[in-house]
Every structure is written in structure tokens, then in C-alpha cells.
mmCIF file as Biopython writes it, N, C-alpha, C and O atoms, coordinates in Angstrom:
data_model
#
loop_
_atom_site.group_PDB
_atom_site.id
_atom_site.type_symbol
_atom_site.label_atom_id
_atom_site.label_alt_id
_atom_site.label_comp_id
_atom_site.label_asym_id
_atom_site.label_entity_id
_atom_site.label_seq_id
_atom_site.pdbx_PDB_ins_code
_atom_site.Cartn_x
_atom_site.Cartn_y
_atom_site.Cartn_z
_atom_site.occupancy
_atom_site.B_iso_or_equiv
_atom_site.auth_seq_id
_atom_site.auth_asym_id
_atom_site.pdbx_PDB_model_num
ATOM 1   N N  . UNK A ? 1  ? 20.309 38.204 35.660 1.0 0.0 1  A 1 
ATOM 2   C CA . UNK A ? 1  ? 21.752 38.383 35.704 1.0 0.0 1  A 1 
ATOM 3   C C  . UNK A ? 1  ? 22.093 38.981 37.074 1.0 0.0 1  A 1 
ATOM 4   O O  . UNK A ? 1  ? 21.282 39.793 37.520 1.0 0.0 1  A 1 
ATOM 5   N N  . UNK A ? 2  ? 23.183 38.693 37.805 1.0 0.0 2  A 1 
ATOM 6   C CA . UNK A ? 2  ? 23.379 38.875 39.260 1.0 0.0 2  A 1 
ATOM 7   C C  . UNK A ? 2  ? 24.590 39.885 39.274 1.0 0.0 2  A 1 
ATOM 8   O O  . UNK A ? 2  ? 25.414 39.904 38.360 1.0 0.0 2  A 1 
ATOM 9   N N  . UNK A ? 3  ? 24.641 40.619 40.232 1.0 0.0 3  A 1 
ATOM 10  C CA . UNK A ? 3  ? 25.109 41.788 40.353 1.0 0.0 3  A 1 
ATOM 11  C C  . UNK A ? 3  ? 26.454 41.467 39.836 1.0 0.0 3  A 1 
ATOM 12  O O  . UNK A ? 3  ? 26.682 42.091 38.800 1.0 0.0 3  A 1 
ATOM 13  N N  . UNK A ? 4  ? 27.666 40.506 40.310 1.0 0.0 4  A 1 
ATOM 14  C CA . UNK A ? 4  ? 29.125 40.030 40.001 1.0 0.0 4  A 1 
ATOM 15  C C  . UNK A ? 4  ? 29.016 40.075 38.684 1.0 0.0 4  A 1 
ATOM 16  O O  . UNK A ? 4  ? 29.958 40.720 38.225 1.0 0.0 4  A 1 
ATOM 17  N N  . UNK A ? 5  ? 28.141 39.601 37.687 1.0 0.0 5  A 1 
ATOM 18  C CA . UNK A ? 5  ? 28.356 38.907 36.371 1.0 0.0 5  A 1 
ATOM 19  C C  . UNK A ? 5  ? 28.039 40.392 35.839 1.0 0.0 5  A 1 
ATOM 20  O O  . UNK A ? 5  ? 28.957 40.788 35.121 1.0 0.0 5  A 1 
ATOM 21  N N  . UNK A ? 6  ? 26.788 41.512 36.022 1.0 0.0 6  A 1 
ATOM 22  C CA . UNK A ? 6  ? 27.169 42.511 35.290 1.0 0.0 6  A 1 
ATOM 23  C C  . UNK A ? 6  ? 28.501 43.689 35.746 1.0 0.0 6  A 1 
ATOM 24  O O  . UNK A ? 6  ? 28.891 44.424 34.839 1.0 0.0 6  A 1 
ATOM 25  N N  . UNK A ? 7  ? 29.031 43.803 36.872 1.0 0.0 7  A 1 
ATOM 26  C CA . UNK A ? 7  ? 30.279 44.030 37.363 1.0 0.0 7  A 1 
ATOM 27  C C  . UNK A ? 7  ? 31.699 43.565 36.134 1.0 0.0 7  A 1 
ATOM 28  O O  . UNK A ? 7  ? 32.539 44.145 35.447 1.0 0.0 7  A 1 
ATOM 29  N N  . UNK A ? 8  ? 31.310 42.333 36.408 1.0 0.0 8  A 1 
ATOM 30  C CA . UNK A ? 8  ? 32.350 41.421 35.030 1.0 0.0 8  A 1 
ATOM 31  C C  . UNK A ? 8  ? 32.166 41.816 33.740 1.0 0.0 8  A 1 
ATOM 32  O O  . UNK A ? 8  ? 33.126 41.772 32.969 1.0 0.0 8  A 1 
ATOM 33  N N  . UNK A ? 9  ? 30.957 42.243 33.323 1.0 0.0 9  A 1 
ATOM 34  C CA . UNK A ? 9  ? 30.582 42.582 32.138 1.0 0.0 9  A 1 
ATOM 35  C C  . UNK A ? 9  ? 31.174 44.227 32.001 1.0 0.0 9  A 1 
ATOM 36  O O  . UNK A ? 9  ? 31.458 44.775 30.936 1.0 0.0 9  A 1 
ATOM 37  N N  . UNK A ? 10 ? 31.281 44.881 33.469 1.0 0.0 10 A 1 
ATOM 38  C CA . UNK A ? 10 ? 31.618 46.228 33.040 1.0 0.0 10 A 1 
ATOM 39  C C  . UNK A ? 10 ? 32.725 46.075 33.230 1.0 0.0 10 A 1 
ATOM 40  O O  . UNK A ? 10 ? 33.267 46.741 32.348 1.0 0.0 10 A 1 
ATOM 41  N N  . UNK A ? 11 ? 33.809 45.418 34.082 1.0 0.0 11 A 1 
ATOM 42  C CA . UNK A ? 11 ? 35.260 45.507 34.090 1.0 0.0 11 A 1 
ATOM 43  C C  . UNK A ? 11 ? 35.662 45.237 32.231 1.0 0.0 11 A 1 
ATOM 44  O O  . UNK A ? 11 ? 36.386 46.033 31.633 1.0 0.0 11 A 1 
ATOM 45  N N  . UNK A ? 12 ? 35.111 44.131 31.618 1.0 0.0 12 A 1 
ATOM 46  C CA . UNK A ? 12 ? 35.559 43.736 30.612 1.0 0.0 12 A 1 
ATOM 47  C C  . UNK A ? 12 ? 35.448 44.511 29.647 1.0 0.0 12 A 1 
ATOM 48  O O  . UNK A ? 12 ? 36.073 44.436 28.589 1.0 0.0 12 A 1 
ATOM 49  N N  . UNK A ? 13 ? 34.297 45.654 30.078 1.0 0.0 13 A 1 
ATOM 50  C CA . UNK A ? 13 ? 34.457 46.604 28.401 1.0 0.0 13 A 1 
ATOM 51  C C  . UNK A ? 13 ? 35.235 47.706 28.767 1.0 0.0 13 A 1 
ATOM 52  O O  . UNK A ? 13 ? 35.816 48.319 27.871 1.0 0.0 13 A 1 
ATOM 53  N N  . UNK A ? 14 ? 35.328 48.007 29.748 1.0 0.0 14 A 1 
ATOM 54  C CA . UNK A ? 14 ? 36.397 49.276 30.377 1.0 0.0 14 A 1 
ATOM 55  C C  . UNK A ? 14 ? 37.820 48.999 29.763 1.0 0.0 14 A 1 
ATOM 56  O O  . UNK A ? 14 ? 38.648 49.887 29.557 1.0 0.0 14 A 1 
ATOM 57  N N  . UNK A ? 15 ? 38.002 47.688 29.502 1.0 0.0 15 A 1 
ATOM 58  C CA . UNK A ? 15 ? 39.468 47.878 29.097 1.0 0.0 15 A 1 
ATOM 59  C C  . UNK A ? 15 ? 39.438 48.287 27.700 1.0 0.0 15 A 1 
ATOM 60  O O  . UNK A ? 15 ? 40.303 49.120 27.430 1.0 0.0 15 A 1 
ATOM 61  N N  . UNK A ? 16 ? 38.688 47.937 26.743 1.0 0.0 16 A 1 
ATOM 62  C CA . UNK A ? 16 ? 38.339 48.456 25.656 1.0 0.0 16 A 1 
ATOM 63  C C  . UNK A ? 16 ? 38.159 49.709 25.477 1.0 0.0 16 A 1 
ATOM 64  O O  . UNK A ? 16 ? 38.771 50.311 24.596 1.0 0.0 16 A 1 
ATOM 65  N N  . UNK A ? 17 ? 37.032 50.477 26.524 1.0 0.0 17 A 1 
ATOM 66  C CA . UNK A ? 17 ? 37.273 51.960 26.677 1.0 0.0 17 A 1 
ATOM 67  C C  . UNK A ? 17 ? 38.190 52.918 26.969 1.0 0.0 17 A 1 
ATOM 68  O O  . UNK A ? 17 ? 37.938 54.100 26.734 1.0 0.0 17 A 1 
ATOM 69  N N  . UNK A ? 18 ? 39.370 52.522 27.518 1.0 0.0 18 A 1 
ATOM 70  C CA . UNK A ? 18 ? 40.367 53.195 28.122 1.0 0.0 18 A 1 
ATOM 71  C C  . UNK A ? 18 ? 41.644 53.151 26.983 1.0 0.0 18 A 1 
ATOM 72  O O  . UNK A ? 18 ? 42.335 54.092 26.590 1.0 0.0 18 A 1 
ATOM 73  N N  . UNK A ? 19 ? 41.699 51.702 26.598 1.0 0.0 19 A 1 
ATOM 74  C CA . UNK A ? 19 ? 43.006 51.223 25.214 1.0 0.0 19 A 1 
ATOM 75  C C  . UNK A ? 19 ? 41.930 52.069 24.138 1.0 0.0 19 A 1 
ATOM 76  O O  . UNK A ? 19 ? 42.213 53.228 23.837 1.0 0.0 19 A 1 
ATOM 77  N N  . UNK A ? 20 ? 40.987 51.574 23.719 1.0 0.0 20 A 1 
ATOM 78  C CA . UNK A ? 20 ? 40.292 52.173 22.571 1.0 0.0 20 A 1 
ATOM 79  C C  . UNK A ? 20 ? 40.320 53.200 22.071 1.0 0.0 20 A 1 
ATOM 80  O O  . UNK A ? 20 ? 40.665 53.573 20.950 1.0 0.0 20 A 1 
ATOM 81  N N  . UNK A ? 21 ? 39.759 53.932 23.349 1.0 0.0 21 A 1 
ATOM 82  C CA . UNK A ? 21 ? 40.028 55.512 23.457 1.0 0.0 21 A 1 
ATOM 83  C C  . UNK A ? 21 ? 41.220 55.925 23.085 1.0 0.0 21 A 1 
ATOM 84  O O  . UNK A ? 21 ? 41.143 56.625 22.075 1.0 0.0 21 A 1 
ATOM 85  N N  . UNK A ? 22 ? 41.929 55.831 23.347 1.0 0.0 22 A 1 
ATOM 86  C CA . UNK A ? 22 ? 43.397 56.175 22.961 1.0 0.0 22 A 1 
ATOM 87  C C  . UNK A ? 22 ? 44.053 55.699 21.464 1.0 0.0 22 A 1 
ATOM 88  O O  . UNK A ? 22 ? 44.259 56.586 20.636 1.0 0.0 22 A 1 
ATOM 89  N N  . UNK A ? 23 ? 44.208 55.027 21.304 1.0 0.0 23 A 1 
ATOM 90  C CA . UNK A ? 23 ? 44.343 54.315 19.803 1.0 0.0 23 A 1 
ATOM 91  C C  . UNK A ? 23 ? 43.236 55.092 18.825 1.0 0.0 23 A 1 
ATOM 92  O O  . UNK A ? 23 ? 43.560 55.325 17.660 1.0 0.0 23 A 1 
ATOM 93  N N  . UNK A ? 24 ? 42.099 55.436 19.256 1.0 0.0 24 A 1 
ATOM 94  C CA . UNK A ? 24 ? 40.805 56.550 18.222 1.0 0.0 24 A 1 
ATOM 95  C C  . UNK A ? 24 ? 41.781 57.573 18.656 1.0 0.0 24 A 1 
ATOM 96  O O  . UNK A ? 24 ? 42.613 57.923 17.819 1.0 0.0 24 A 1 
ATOM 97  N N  . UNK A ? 25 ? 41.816 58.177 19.983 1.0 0.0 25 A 1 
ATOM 98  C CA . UNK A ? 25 ? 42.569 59.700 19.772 1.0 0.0 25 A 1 
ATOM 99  C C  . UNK A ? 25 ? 43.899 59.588 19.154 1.0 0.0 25 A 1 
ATOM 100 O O  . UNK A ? 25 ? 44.415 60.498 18.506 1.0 0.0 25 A 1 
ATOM 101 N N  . UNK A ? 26 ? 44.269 58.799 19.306 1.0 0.0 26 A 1 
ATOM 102 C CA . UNK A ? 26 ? 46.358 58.556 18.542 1.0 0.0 26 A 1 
ATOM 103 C C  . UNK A ? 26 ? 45.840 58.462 17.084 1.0 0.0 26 A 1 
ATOM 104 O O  . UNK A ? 26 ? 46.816 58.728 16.383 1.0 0.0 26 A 1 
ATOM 105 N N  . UNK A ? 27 ? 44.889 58.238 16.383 1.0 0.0 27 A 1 
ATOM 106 C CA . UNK A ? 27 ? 44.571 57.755 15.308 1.0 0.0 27 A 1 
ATOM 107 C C  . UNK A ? 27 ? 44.051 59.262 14.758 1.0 0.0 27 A 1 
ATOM 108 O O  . UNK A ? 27 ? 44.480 59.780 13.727 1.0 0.0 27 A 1 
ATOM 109 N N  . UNK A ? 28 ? 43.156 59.796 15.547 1.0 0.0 28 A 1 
ATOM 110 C CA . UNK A ? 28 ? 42.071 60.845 14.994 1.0 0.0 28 A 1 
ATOM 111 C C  . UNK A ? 28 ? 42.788 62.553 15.401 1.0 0.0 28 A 1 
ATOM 112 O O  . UNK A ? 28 ? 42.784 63.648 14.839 1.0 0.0 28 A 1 
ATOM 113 N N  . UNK A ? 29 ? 43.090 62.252 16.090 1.0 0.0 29 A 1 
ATOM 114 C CA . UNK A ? 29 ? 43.645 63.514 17.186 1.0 0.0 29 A 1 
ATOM 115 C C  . UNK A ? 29 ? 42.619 64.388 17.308 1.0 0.0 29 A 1 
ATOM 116 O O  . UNK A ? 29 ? 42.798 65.552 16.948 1.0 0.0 29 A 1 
ATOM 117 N N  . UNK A ? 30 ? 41.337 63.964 17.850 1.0 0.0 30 A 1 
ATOM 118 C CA . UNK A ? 30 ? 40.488 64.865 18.248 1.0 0.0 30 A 1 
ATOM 119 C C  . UNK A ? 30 ? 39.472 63.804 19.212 1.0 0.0 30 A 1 
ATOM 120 O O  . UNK A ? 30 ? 39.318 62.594 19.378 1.0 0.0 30 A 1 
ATOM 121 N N  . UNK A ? 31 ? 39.089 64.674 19.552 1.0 0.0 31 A 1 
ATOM 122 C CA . UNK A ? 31 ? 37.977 64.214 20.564 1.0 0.0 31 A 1 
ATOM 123 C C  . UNK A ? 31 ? 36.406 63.819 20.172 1.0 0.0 31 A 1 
ATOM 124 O O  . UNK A ? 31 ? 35.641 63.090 20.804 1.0 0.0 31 A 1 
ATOM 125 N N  . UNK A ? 32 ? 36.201 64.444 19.084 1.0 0.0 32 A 1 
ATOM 126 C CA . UNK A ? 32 ? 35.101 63.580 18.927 1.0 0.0 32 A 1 
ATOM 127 C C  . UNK A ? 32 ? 34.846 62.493 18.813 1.0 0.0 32 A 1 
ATOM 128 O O  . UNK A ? 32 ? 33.930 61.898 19.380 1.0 0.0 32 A 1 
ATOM 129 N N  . UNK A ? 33 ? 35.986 61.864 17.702 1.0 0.0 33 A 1 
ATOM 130 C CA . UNK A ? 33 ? 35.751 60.150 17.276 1.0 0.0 33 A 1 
ATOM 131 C C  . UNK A ? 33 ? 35.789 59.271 18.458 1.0 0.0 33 A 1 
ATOM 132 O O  . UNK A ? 33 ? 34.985 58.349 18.598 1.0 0.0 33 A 1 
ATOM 133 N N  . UNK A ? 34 ? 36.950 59.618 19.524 1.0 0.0 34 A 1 
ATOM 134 C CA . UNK A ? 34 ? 36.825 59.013 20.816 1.0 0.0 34 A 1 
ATOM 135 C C  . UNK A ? 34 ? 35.052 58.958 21.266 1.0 0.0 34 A 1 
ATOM 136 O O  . UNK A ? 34 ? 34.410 57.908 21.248 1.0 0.0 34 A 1 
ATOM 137 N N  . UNK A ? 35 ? 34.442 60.367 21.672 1.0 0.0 35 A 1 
ATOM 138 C CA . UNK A ? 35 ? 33.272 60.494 21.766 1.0 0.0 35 A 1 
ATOM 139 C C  . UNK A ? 35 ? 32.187 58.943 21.278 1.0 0.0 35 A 1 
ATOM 140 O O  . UNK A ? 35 ? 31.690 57.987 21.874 1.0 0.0 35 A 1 
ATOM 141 N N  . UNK A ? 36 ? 32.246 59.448 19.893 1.0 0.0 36 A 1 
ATOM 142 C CA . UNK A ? 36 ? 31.556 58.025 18.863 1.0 0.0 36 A 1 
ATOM 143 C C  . UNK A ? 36 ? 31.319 57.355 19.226 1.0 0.0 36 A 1 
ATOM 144 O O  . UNK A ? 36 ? 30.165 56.966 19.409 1.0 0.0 36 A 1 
ATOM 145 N N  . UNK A ? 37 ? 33.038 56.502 19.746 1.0 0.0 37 A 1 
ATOM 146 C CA . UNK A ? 37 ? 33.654 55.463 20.089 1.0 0.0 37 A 1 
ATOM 147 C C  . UNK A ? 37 ? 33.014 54.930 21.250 1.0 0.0 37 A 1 
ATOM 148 O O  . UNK A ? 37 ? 32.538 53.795 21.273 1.0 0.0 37 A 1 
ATOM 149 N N  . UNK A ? 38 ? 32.994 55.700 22.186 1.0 0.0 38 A 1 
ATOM 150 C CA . UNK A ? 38 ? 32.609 55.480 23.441 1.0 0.0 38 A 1 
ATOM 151 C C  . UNK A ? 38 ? 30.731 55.001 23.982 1.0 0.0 38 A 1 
ATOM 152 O O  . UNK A ? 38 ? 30.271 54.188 24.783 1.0 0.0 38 A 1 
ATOM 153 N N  . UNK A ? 39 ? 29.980 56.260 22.802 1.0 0.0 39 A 1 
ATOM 154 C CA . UNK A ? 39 ? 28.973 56.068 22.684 1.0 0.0 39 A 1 
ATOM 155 C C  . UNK A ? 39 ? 28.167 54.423 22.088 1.0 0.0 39 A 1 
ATOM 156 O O  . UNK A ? 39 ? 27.127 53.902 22.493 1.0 0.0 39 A 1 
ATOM 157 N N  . UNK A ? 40 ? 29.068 53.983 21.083 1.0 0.0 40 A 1 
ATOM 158 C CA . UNK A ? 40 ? 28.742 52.799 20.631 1.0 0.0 40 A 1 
ATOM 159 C C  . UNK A ? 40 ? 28.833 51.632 21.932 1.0 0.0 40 A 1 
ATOM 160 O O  . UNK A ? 40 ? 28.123 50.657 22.180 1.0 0.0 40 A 1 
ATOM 161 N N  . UNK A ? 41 ? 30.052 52.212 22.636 1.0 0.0 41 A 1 
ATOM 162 C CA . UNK A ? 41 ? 30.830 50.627 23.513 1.0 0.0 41 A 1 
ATOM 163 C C  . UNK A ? 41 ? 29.433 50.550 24.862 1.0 0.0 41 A 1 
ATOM 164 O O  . UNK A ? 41 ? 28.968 49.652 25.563 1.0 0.0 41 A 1 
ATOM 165 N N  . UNK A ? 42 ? 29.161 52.076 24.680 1.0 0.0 42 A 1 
ATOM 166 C CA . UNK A ? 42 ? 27.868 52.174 26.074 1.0 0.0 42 A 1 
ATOM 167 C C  . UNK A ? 42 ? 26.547 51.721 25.904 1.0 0.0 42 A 1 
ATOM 168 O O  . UNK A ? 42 ? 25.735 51.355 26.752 1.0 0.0 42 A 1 
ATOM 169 N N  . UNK A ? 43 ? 26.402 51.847 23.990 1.0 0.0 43 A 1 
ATOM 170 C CA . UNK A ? 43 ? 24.955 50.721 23.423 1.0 0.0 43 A 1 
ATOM 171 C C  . UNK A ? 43 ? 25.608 49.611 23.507 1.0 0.0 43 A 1 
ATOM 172 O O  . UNK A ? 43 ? 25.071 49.102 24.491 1.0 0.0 43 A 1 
ATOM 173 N N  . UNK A ? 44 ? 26.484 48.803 23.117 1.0 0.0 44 A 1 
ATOM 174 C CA . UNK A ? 44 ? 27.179 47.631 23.207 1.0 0.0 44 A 1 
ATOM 175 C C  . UNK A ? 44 ? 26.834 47.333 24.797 1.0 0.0 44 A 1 
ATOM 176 O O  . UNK A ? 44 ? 26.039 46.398 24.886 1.0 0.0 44 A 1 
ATOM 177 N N  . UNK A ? 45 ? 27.046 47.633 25.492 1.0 0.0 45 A 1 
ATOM 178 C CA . UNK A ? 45 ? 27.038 47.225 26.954 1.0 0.0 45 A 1 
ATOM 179 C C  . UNK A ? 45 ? 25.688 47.136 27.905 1.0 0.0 45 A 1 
ATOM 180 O O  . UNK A ? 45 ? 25.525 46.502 28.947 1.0 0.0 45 A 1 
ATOM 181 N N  . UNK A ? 46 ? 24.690 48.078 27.111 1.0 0.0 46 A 1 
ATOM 182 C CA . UNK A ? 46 ? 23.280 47.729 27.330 1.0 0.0 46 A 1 
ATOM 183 C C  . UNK A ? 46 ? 22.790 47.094 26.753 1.0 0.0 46 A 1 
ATOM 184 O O  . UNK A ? 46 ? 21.671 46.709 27.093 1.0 0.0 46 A 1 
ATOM 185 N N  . UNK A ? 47 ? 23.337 46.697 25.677 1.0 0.0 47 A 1 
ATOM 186 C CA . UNK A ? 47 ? 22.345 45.580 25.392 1.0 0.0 47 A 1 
ATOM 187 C C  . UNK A ? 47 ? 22.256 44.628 25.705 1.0 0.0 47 A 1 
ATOM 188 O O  . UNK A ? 47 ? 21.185 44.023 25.679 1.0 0.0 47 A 1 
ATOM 189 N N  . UNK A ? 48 ? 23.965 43.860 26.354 1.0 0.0 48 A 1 
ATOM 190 C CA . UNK A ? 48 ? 24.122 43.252 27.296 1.0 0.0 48 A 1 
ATOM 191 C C  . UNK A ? 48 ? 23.315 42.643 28.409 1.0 0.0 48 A 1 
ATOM 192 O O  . UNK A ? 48 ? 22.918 41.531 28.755 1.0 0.0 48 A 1 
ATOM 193 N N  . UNK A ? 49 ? 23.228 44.590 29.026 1.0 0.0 49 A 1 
ATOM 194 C CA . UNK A ? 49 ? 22.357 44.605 30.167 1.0 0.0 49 A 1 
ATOM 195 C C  . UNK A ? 49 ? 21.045 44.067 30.410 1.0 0.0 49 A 1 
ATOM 196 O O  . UNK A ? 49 ? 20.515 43.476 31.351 1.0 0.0 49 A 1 
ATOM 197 N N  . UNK A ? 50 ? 20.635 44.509 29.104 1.0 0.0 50 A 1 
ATOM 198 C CA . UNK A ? 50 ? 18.871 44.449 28.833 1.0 0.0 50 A 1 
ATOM 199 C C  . UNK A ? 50 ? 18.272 42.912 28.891 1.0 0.0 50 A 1 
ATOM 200 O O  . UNK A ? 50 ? 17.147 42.451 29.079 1.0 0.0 50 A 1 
ATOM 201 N N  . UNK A ? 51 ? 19.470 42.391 28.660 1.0 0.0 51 A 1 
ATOM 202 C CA . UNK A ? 51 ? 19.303 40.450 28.896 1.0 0.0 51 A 1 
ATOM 203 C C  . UNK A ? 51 ? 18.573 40.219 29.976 1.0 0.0 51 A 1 
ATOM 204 O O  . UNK A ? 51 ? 18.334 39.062 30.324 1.0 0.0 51 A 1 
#
């Protein structure tokens, strides 16, 4: 996998992290579940990687 395509792969989950995040905190009103949230999207994105 070449440097652009995992670049693309991280622009594309960032938007998820940033809306996500917010919609878990508007939802939860705390910071952990965001936490969770975030932790999953960062295994989600290595595993990606690991291709």
C-alpha cells in the first residue's frame, strides 16, 4: 500500500472521528464513551493498515 492511499485511508476516518466524537459526546455527555469510540476507529484503521 503506497503512502497517498494510506493518507486517503486516514483523511477518510478522521471525518468519522471528529462528527463521531461529537454525536458520542452530545449523546453521552462525558468523555469516556468518546474515548471507546475513538479507540475502536484506531483498531478499525490498523487493520486497514496491516494489509
Amino acid at each position: 500500500m503506497n503512502t497517498s492511499r494510506k493518507l486517503g485511508i486516514l483523511v477518510f476516518c478522521g471525518v468519522p472521528a471528529i462528527v463521531g466524537g461529537g454525536i458520542v459526546y452530545a449523546a453521552f455527555s462525558s468523555y469516556a464513551p468518546v474515548f471507546v469510540y475513538e479507540i475502536l476507529l484506531l483498531l478499525v484503521v490498523g487493520a486497514f493498515f496491516s494489509k
